[in-house]
C-alpha positions in Angstrom: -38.5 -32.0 39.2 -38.9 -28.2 38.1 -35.3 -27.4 38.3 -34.7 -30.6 36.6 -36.9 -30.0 33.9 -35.5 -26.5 32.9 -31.4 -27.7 33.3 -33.0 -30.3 30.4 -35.0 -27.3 28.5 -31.7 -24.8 28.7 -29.3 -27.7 27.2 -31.2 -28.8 24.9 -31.5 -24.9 23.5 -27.7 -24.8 24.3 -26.3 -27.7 23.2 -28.9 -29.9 21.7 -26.1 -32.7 20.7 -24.9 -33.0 23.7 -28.0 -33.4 25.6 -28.7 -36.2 22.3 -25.4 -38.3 23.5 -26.7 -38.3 27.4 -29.8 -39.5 26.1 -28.5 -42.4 24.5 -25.9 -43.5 26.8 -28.5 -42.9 29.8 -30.9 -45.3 27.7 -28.3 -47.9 26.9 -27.4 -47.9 31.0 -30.8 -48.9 31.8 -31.8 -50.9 29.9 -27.9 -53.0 30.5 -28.6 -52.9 33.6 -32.4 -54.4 33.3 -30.8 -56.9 30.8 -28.2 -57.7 33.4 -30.8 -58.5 35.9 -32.9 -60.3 33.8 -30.1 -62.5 32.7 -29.0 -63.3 36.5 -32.4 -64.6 37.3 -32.7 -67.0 33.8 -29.5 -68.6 34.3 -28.8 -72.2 36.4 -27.2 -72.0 39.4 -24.7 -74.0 38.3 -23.2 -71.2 35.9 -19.6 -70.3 36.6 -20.2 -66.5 35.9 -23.6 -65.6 37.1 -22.5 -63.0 38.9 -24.1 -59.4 38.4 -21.5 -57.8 36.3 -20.9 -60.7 34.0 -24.6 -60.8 33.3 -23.6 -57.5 32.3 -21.0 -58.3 29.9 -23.0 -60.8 28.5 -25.6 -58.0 28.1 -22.8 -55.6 26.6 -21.6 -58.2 24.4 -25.1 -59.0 22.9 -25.7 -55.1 22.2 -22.6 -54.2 20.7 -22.0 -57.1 18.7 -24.9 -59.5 18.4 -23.4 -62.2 19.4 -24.8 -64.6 22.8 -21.5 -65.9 24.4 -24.3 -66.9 27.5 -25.8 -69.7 25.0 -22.6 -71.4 24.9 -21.6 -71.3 28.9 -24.6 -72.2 29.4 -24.9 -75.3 27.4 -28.5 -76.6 27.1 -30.4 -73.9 28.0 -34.1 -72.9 28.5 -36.3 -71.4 25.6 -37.1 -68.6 27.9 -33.6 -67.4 28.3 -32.6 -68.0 24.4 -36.3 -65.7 23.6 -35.1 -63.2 25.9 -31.5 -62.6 24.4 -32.9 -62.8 20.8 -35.3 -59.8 22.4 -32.3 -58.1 24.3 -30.3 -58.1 20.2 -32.9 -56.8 18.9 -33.4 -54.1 21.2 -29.7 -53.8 21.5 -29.9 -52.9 17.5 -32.7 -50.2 17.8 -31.5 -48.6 21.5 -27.5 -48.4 21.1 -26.2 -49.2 17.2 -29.3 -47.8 15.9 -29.7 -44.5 18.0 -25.9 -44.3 16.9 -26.3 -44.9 13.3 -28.6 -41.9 13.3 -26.8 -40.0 15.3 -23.5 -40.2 13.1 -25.8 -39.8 10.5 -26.8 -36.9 11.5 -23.7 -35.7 12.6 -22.3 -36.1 8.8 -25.0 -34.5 7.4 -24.6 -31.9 9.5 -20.5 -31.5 9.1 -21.4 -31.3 5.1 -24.2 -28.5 5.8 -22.2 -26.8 8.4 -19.2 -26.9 5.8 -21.1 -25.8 2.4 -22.5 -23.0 4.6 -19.8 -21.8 5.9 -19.8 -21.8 9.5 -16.8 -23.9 10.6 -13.6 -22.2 11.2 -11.3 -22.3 7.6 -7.8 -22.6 8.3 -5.8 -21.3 5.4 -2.8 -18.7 4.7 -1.4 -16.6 2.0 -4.6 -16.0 0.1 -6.8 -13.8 -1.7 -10.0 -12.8 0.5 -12.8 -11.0 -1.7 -15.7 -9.6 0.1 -18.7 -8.7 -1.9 -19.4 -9.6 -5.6 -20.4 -7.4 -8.5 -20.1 -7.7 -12.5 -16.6 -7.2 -12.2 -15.8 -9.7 -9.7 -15.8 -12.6 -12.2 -12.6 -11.4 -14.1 -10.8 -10.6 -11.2 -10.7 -14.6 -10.4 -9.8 -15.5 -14.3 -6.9 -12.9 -14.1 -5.5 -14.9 -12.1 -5.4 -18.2 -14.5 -2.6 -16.3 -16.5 -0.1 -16.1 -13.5 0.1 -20.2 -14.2 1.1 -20.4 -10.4 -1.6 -22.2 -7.6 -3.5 -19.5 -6.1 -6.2 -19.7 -3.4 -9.1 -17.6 -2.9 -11.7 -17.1 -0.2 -15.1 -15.4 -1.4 -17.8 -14.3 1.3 -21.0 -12.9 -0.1 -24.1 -12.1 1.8 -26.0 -14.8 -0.4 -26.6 -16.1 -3.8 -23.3 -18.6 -3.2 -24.2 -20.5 -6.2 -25.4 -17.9 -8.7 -21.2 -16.7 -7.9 -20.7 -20.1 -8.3 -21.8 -20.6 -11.9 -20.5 -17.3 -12.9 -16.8 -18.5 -11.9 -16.9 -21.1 -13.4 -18.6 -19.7 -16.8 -16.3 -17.0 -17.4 -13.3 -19.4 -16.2 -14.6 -22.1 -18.9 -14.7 -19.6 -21.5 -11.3 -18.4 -20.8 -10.1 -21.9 -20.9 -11.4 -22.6 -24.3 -10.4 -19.3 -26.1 -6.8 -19.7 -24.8 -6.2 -23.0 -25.1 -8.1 -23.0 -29.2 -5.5 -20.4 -30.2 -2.5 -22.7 -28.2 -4.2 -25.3 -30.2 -4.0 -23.2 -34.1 -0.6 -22.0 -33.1 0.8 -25.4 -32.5 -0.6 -26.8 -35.9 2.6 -24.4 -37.8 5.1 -27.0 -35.7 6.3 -30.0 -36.8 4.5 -33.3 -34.3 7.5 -33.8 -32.0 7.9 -29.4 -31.6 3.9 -29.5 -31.2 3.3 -31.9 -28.8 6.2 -29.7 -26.6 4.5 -26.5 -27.2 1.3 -27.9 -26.1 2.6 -29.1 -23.1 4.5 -25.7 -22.0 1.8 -23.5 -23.2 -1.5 -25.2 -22.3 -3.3 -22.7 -19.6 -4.8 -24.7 -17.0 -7.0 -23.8 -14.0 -4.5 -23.7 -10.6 -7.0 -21.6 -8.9 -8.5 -23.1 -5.9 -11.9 -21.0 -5.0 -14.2 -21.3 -2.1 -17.1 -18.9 -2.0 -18.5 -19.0 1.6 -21.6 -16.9 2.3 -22.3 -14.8 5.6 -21.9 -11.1 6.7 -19.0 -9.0 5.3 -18.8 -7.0 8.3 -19.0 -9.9 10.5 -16.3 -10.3 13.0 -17.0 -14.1 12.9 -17.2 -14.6 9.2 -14.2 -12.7 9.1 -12.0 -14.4 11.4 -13.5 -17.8 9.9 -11.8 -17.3 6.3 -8.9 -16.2 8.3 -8.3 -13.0 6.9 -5.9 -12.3 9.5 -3.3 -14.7 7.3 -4.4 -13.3 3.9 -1.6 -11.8 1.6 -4.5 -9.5 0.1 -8.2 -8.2 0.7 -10.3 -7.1 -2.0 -13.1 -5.1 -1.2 -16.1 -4.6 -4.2 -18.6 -2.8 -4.2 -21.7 -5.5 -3.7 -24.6 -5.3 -6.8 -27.5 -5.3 -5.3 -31.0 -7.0 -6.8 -31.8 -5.0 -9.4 -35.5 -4.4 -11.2 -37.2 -1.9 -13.3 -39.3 -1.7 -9.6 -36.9 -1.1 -7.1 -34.3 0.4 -9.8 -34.5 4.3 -8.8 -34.3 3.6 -5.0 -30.8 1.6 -5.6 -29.5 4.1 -8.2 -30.0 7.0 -5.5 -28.5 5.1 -3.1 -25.4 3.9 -5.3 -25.1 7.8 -6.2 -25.2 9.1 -2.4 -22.4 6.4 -0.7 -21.8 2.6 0.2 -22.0 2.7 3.7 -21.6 -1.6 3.3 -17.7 -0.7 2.2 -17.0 1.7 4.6 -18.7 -0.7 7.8 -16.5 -3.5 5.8 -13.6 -1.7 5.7 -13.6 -0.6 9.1 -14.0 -4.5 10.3 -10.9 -5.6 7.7 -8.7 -3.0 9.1 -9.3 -3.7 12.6 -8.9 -7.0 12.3 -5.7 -6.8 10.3 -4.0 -4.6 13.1 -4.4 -7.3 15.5 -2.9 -9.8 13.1 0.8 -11.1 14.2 2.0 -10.6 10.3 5.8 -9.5 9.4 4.2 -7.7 6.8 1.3 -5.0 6.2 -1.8 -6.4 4.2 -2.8 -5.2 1.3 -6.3 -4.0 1.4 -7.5 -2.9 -2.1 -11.0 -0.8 -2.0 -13.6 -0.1 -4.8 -15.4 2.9 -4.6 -18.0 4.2 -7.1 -18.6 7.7 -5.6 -17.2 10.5 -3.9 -18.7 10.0 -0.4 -17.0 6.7 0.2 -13.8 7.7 -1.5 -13.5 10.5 0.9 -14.3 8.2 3.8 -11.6 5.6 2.6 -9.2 8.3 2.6 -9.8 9.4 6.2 -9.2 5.8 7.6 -6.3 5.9 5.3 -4.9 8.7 7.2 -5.9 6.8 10.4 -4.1 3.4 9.8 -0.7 3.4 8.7 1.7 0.5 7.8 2.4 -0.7 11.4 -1.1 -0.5 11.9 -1.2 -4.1 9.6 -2.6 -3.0 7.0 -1.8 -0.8 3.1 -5.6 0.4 2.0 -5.2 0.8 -1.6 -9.1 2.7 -3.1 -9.8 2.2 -6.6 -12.1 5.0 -8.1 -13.7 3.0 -10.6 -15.9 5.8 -12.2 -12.9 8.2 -12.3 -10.5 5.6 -13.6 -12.3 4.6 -15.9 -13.6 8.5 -17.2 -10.1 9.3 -17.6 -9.5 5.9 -19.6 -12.1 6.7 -22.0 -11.2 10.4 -22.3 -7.5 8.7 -23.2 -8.9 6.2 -25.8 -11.4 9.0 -27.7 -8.3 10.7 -28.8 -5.9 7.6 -28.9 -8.2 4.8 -29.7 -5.2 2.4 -29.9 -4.8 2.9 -26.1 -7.6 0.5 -25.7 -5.4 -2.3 -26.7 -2.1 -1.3 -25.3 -3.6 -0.9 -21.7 -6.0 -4.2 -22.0 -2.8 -5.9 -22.4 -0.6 -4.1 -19.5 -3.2 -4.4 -16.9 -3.0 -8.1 -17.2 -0.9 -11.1 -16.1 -0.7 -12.2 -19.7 2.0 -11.5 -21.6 3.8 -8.0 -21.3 2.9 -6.4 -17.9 4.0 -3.5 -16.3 6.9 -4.6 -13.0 8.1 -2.2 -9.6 11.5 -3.6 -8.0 11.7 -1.9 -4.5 14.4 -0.1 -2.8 14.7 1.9 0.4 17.4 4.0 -1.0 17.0 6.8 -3.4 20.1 5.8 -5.8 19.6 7.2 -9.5 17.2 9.9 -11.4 14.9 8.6 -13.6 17.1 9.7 -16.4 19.9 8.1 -14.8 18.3 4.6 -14.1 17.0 4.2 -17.4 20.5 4.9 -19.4 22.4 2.6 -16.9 20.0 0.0 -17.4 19.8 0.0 -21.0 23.2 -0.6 -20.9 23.5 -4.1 -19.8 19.8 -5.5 -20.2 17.7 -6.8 -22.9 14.8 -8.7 -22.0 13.1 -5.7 -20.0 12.5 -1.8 -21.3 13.4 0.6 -18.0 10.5 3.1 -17.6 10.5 5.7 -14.3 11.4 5.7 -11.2 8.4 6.8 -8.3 9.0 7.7 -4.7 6.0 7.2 -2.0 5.3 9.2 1.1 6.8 6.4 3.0 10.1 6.9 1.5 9.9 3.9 -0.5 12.0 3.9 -4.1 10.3 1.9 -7.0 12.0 1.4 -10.2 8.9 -0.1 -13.0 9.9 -1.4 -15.9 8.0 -3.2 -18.9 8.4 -7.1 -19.3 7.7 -10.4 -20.3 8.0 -11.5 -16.6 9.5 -10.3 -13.2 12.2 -12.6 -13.8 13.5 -10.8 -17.1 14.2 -7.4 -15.1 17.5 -9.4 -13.5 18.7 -11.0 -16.4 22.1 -9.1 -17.6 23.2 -8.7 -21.3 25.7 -7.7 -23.4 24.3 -4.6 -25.2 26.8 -4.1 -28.3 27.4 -0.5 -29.2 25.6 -0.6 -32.5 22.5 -1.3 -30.7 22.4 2.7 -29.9 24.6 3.7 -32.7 23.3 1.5 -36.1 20.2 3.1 -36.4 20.2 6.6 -37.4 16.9 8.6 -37.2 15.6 12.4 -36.9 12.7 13.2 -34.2 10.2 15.5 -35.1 10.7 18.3 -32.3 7.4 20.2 -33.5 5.4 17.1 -32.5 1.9 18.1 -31.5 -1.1 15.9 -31.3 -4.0 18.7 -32.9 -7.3 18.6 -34.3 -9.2 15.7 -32.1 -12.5 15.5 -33.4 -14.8 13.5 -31.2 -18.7 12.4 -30.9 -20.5 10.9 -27.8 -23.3 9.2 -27.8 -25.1 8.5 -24.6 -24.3 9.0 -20.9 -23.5 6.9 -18.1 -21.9 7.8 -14.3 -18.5 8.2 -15.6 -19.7 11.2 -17.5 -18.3 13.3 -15.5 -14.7 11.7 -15.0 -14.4 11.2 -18.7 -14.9 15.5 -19.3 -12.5 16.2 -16.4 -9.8 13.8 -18.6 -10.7 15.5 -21.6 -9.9 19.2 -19.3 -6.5 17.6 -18.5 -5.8 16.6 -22.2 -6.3 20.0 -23.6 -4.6 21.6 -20.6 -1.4 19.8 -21.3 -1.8 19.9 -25.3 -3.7 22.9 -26.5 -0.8 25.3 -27.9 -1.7 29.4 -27.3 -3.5 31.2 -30.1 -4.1 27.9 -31.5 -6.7 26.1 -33.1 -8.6 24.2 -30.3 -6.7 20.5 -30.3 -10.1 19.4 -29.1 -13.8 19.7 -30.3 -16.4 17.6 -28.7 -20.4 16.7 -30.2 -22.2 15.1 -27.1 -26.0 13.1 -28.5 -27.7 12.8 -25.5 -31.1 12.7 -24.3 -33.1 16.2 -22.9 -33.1 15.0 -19.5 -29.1 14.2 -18.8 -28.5 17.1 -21.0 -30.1 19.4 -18.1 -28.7 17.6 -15.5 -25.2 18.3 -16.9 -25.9 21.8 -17.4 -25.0 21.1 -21.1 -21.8 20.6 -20.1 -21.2 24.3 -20.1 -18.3 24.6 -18.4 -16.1 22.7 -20.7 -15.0 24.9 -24.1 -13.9 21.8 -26.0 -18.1 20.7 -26.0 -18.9 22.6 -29.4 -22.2 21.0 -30.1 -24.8 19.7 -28.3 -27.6 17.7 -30.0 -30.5 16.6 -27.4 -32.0 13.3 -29.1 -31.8 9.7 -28.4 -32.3 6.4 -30.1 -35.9 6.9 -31.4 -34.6 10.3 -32.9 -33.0 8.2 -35.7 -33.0 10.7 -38.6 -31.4 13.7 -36.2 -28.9 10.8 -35.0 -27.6 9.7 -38.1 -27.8 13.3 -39.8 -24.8 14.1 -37.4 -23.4 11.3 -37.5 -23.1 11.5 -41.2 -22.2 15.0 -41.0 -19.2 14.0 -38.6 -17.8 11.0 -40.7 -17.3 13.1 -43.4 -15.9 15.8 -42.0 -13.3 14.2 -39.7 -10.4 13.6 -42.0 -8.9 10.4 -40.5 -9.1 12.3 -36.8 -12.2 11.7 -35.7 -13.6 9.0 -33.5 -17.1 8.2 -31.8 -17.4 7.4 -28.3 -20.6 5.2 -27.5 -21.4 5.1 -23.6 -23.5 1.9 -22.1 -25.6 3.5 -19.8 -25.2 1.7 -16.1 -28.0 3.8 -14.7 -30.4 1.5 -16.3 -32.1 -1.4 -15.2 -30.0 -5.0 -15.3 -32.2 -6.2 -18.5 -31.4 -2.8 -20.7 -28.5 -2.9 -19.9 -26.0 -2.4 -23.2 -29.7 -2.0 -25.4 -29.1 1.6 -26.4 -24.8 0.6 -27.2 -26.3 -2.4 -29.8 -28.9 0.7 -31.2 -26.3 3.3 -32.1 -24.0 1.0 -33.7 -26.5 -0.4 -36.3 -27.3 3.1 -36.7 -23.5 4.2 -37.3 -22.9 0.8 -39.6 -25.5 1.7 -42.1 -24.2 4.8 -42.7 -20.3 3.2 -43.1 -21.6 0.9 -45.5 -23.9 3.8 -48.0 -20.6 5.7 -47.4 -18.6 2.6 -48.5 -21.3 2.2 -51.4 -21.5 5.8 -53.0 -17.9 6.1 -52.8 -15.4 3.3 -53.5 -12.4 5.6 -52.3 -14.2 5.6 -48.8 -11.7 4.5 -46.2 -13.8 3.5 -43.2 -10.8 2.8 -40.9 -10.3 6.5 -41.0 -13.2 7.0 -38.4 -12.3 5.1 -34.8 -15.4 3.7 -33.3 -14.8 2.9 -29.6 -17.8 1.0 -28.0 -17.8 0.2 -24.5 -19.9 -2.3 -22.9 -21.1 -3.5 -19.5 -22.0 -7.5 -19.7 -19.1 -9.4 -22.0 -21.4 -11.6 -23.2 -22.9 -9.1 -25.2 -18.9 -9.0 -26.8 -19.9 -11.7 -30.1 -22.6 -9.3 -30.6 -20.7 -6.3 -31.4 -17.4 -7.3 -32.8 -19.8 -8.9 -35.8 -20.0 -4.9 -37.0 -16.4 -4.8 -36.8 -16.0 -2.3 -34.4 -12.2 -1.7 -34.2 -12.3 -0.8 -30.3 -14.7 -2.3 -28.0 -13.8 -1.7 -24.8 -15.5 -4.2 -22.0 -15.6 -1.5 -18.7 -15.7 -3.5 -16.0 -12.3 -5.8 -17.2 -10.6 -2.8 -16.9 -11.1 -2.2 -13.0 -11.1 -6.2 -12.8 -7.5 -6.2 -14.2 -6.5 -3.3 -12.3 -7.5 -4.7 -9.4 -6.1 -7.7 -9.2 -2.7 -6.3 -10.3 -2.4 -3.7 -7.2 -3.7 -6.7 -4.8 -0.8 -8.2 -5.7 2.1 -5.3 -5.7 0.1 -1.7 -4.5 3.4 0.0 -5.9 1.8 -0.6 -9.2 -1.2 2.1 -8.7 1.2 4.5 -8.0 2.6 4.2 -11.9 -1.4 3.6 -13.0 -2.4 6.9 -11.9 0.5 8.7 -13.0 0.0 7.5 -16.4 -4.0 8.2 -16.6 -3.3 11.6 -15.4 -1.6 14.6 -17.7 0.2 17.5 -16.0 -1.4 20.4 -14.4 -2.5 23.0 -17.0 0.0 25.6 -17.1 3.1 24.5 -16.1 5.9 25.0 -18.7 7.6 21.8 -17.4 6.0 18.6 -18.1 6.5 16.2 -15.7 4.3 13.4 -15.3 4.8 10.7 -18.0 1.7 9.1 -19.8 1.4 6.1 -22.6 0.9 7.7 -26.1 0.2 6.8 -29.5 2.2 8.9 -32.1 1.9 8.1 -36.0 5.6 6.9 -37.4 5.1 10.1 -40.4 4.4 12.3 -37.8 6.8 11.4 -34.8 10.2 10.8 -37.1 11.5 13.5 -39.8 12.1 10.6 -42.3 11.1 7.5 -41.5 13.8 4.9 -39.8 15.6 2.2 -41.9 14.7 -1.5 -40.4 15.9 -2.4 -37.3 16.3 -4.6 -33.9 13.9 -3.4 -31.1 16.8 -3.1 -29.2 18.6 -0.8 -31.3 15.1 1.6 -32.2 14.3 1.8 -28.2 18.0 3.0 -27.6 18.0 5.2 -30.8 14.7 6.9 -29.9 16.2 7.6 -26.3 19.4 9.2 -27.2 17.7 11.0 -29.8 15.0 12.4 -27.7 15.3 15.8 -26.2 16.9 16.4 -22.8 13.2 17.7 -21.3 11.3 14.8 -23.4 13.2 11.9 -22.9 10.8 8.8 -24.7 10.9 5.3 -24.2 9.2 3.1 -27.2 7.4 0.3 -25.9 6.1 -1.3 -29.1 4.2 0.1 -32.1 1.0 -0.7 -34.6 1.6 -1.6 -37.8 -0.9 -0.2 -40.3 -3.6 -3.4 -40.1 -3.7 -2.4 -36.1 -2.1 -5.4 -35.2 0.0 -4.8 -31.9 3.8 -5.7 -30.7 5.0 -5.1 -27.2 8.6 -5.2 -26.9 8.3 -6.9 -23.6 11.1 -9.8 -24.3 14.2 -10.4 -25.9 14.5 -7.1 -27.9 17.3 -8.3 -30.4 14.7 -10.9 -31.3 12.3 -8.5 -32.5 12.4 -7.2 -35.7 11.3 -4.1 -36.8 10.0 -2.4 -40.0 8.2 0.9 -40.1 5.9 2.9 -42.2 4.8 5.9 -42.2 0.9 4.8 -41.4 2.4 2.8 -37.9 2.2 4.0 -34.9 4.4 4.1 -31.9 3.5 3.3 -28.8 5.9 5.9 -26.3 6.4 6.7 -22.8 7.0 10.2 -22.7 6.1 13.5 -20.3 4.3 14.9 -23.7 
């Protein structure tokens, strides 16, 4: 009896519905088999069937169905025997088709439970896995709306499944309505018939399909139960973690010392991924934040190669982003041109692959300017796998193929003169505030000046940082960089010393001057952005007693970049008309989701954020600049095709300089990207528009 009752104690720990199912068949059987015997004694003699196993089909029948075939053999019949089938129904009811009811019951309940938490097995291929979730997260899923092609993407997040929930759907509701509004006012210049059409082609619609699935990141299990051994592409965030003005200084220390949860995640994702049965490697795409992990991602880069099953792509977000903020102090426009290439919508930046080294960069782009018009040719990159990428700018991957007949006059009918003393000189820029990326963004200002400041010069770069005492001393006043030339230790409540400066700046910067305003993300989730909304009443108020004691007072001479942390602060600022706010986190969102999609892309990324070592009287990595039409060209060009001023520009540019135009600003700071037909585009420049060129320098 013992052993009996501890087989019943370990299956029911076990396998408690198993040990449910023997129960109710074992209860059914005997009481049949009572029923059976019962009915065998109630019944005449006379009966045909009254046998023991009919009695038991009679039994069966009245439990499974209700129904008592024994009335009718039997004929006229005693009330004893009718009493006791009535009893043997009901019971029937409660013992088999109840007990199975409930248990069905249960079982449905617990298939829905089971499958909203996540624990059954998800068979699914060619997706997007993201582990982790983070402010940035968000954006990365409504990139994907602008591809207009059905995507599917598996979340897993150690908890909060529904507060990820609600954010997707938020920031993919708001995307929706802003897209599809402008579709909407666009439409209204057509005629009805020509509207309804452009409605129907250019109506964004949601072909995402998300499931967000909560459980360890590291977990072998939850891993192999999203299938991420069949997943075109891993993303890997860095997870937020709960965040109050308690707890705040023991998570900042640990963000600034490592993520050990990326690295242990990594480590899992990779290992899996090598035992995956995949013709191709996996893309793994990383987010780091400091230089712990990105030196550990590096070294289990060097471990795992492309046989190995996976491609680990790490994202520095903090030194990204430094070096994108260092390039939009002194080219403000920058923040436009790079919001709109490090999306899927509209004009994006495109790698065709090659094993074969064929042409120079010089060499591809003048062969393929002469036969193509719907894509601009850019550089060629090799990797240290031997790989050969060709990038190019475009409307679509499609576009690059398309072959054209380029007439002659597009390179010959438009005659211009290039500037060949073309320096950028006399950046004047203010900070206010601090955040991580403080650090990244001076080492981008270092490389600017290294590749730009001309010998026994003036400085091309002079830098005021407003900060508060205590970062101040933490970054050694930023001593080591020459371009800082004043430091001014005050913060928000300091309003008269703020705006003194600022004042003192605005009218001294001659249409080259531009303030930088930081959003701390060292503070607490609820301040976050508090001090950003602060300095730029501040910096309003003195634009408008500007604007009011002088009336020749051209405010668009000073560039205001604001960057912010939480986009829902976005309706906030823009009412100040800020002419560059620059929402952070999109940026690495964007990023990210491009290079999960086609790594060869970060290689062109970083060669573009990053000038050439200082030094070196050859220039030779290529960056995205912003040169003023007066400036760039001797006299100013007559009107023209795109196609004939990006083939001009090219055969006019110098032999060590070579400079592809990509679009230009007119002088309202309204943007075109000559990402699609080019003889379509018409051009007509000033001398206040600006160029937008791809050049070493």
């Amino acid at each position: 009896m013992k052993k009996i009752r501890e087989w019943i104690s370990v299956k029911t720990a076990k396998a408690p519905t198993l040990v449910v199912i023997l129960c109710i068949l074992a209860a059914n059987i005997v009481f049949l088999s009572i029923a059976a015997l019962v009915i065998m004694k109630l019944v005449p003699p006379s009966l045909e069937n009254n046998d023991y196993w009919s009695c038991v089909y009679y039994a069966v029948t009245m439990l499974a169905t209700g129904y008592m075939e024994i009335i009718e053999d039997v004929g006229e019949t005693g009330v004893v025997l009718i009493i006791f089938c009535m009893f043997t129904v009901i019971i029937g009811m409660i013992v088999l088709t109840g007990a199975v009811i409930g248990y069905v019951t249960e079982f449905i309940s617990s298939f829905i439970s089971d499958a909203d938490a996540g624990s059954r097995k998800l068979y699914i291929s060619n997706h997007i896995v993201i582990l982790n979730w983070n402010t940035r997260a968000a954006e990365i899923i409504n990139e994907l709306l602008y591809k207009n092609v059905k995507e599917k993407v598996v979340i897993l997040v150690d908890d909060n499944k529904e507060d990820v929930l609600n954010d997707i759907d938020e920031r993919i509701s708001d995307t929706l309505d802003d897209e599809n509004e402008a579709i909407r006012e666009e439409s209204k210049k057509l005629k009805f018939g020509a509207r309804n059409k452009f409605l129907r082609e250019n109506k964004l619609r949601n072909r995402v399909t998300i499931i967000v699935r909560e459980g360890e990141t590291w977990s072998t299990k939850q891993l192999s139960d999203i299938s991420i051994e069949q997943a075109k592409s891993i993303i890997i965030l860095s997870s937020d973690d709960a965040d109050t003005s308690y707890e705040h200084d023991s998570i900042l220390e640990r963000r600034e010392k490592g993520n050990e949860n990326t690295i242990k995640t990594l480590l899992q994702v990779t290992h899996l991924t090598s035992e995956a049965e995949n013709e191709n490697a996996q893309l793994v795409v990383v987010e780091v934040e400091n230089d712990w992990t990105l030196t550990l991602v590096e070294t289990i880069m060097k471990q795992k190669s492309r046989k190995d099953g996976c491609i680990i792509v790490p994202v520095a977000t903090n030194q990204i982003l430094g070096q994108v903020f260092s390039q939009f102090s002194i080219m403000p426009e920058l923040n436009i041109v790079y919001s709109a290439l490090f999306s899927n919508k509209g004009a994006s930046i495109y790698a065709q692959v090659s094993d074969e080294y064929s042409l120079t960069e010089e060499e591809f782009v003048e062969e393929y300017l002469k036969n193509h018009l719907k894509a601009i040719p850019l550089t060629v990159i090799h990797d240290e796998d031997g790989k050969y990428y060709r990038y190019y700018l475009s409307d679509s991957e499609q576009s690059i193929d398309i072959v054209d007949s380029v007439k002659s006059t597009d390179s010959e009918k438009v005659t211009l003169s290039i500037n060949p003393d073309f320096e950028i000189t006399d950046r004047h820029v203010i900070i206010l505030g601090h955040n991580s990326k403080s650090n990244s963004i001076m080492e981008g200002f270092e490389a600017f000046c290294g590749e730009w400041q001309v010998k026994d010069a003036p400085d091309v770069l002079d830098i005021t940082i407003i900060d508060d005492e205590e970062n101040l001393v933490k970054q050694d006043n930023y001593e080591r960089y020459p371009f800082v030339k004043n430091i001014i230790a005050a913060g928000i409540y300091d309003k008269d010393l703020v705006c003194n400066v600022i004042g003192e700046f605005i009218d001294k910067s001659n249409g080259k001057g531009c303030i930088i305003i930081l959003s701390d993300d060292t503070v607490p989730d609820e301040n976050i952005d508090a001090d950003v909304l602060t300095y730029l009443v501040l910096i309003q108020d003195i634009i408008n007693e500007r604007s009011k004691d002088n009336a020749d007072f051209d405010s668009s001479q000073i560039d205001l970049v604001v960057e912010i942390l939480n986009p829902k602060n976005y309706d906030i600022i823009s009412n100040y008309s800020t002419n560059n706010i620059v929402i952070s986190n999109r940026y690495i969102s964007k990023m990210i989701m491009q290079v999960s999609e086609k790594e060869s892309i970060f290689n062109f990324y970083d060669d573009i954020l990053n000038y050439d070592i200082p030094g070196e009287e050859v220039f030779i990595s290529k960056e995205i600049y912003v040169k003023k039409v007066s400036e760039f060209f001797i006299d100013i060009p007559k009107p023209s095709t795109a196609a004939e001023l990006i083939r001009a520009v090219y055969n006019e540019s110098p032999p060590e300089n070579k400079s592809v135009v990509l679009g230009y600003f007119n002088s309202d700071n309204q943007m075109t990207l000559f990402g699609g037909d080019q003889t379509s585009i018409k051009v007509s420049l000033s001398e206040n528009d600006k160029l937008i060129m791809f050049s070493n320098h």
